[in-house]
Structures are given as structure tokens and as C-alpha cells.
N, C-alpha and C positions, 0 to 999 in steps of 0.2 A: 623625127629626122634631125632635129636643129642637138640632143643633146650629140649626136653622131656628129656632127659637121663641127662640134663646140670641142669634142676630142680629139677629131682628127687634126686639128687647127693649133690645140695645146700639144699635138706630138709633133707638128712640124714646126711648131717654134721651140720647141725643146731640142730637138735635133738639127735643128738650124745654129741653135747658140753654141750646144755642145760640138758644131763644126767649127765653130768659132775662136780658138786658142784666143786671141787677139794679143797685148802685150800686158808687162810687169814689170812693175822696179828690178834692175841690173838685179843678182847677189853675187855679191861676191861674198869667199868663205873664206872665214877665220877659224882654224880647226889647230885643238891640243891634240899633242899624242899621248895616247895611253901606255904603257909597259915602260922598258928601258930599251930605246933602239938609241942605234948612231944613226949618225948621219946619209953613210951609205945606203945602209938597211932603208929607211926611210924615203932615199933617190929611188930604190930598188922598187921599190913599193909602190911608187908614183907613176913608175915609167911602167910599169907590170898594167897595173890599172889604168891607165891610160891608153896604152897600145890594145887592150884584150875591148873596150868600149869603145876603138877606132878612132880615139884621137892618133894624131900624125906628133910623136914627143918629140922634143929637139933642147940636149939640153945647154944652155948656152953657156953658161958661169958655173962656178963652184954654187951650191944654194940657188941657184934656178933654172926653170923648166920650163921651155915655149909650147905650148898645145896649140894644134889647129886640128876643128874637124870639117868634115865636106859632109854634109849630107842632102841627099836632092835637091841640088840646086840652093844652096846655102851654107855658111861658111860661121866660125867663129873660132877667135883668136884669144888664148887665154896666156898667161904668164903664172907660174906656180915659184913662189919664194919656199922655201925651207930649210930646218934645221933639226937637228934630233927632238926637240920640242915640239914643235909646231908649223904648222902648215900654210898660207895664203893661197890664193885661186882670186885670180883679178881680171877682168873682163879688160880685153885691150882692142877690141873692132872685131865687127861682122860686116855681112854681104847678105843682103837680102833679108833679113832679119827684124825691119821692122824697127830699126834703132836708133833712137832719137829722144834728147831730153831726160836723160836716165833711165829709160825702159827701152825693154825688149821683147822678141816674141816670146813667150813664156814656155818652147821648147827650150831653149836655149838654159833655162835657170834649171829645165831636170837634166838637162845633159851634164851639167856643172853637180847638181845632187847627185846623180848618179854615178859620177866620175871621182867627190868626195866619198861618196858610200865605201865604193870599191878599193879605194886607198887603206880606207879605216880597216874594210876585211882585209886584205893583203896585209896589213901590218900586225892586223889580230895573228892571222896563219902566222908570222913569223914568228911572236913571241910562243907559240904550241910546238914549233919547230926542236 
């Protein structure tokens, strides 16, 4: 009986951690761009990738892009600089997020890789274009 109770006790603490997200160092992204794009191409790219992974884009300047997402019950606020080169992604405030000290909840840092991921394909697609 005890090695039973000794396994069922190592899956409830494995399933209890892995409920656990807890937090991570902010990241923020410094990303080259590959091929020859302008600058639009580029906006184009950001704002595409953006909106299709439910951030809310708002672009405010020549060369920058305000991202906010909402997801149940939680918020985060990015700022996207750019230029036909390259790209920033900068953490600028969240809600509910856990943020404090330079960490965050570590949703928050795939939301940010997944929203860099998507940029890079969308701009792949355009140089095949």
C-alpha cells in the first residue's frame, strides 16, 4: 500500500506545480529582420500578427505600435518600435499579472514569443510573395 500512496502523492505534487505557472523575468524582444522589407511591409506584418493572436494594435507614431491584450480577466500592455531592420517588443504594464520587481506571470512572456513568432512568419510569407 505505502508504494501506492508514495505515487499517488508524487502525481499530486507534479500536477499541483505544473498548475502552477508562477512568475519570470519581463522579456522583452530585440528581433533582426531577415529578407529586404520596408518599413510598411514590416507595420503590415506586425499589425497582421498582432490582431490574428488578439492583441487590440493601435498604431501611434511613425515606427510605433501599442499592443494591449485582455485575456480572462487579465491585461498586458506592450509598445512595438520598428523599422525595416528590426523590431522591439517592450513591456509597458499589466493587470492582474503578477507584476512586480521585474517579473511576471510567465503567460505573459509566451504571449510576447508568440506574437514575435508570428511577426517573423508573416514577414517570411511576404518575402515568398
Amino acid at each position: 500500500m505505502k508504494p501506492l500512496k508514495l505515487i499517488l502523492t508524487g502525481v499530486f505534487v507534479a500536477a499541483l506545480a505544473s498548475g502552477c505557472a508562477g512568475t519570470a523575468p519581463v522579456q522583452n524582444i530585440n528581433q533582426s529582420i531577415a529578407g529586404n522589407h520596408n518599413e510598411v511591409q514590416v507595420r503590415q506584418a506586425i499589425l497582421y500578427a498582432g490582431l490574428n493572436r488578439g492583441w487590440i494594435m493601435n498604431p501611434t507614431s511613425e515606427g510605433m505600435i501599442d499592443g494591449k491584450i485582455l485575456l480572462r480577466g487579465h491585461s498586458a500592455d506592450i509598445r512595438i518600435t520598428y523599422n525595416a531592420n528590426n523590431y522591439q517588443i517592450k513591456y509597458i504594464g499589466s493587470s492582474n499579472m503578477d507584476a512586480k520587481e521585474g517579473k511576471i506571470h510567465s503567460n505573459y512572456n509566451r504571449w510576447v514569443a508568440n506574437l514575435n513568432k508570428d511577426i517573423q512568419l508573416e514577414l517570411a510569407r511576404q518575402n515568398i510573395k
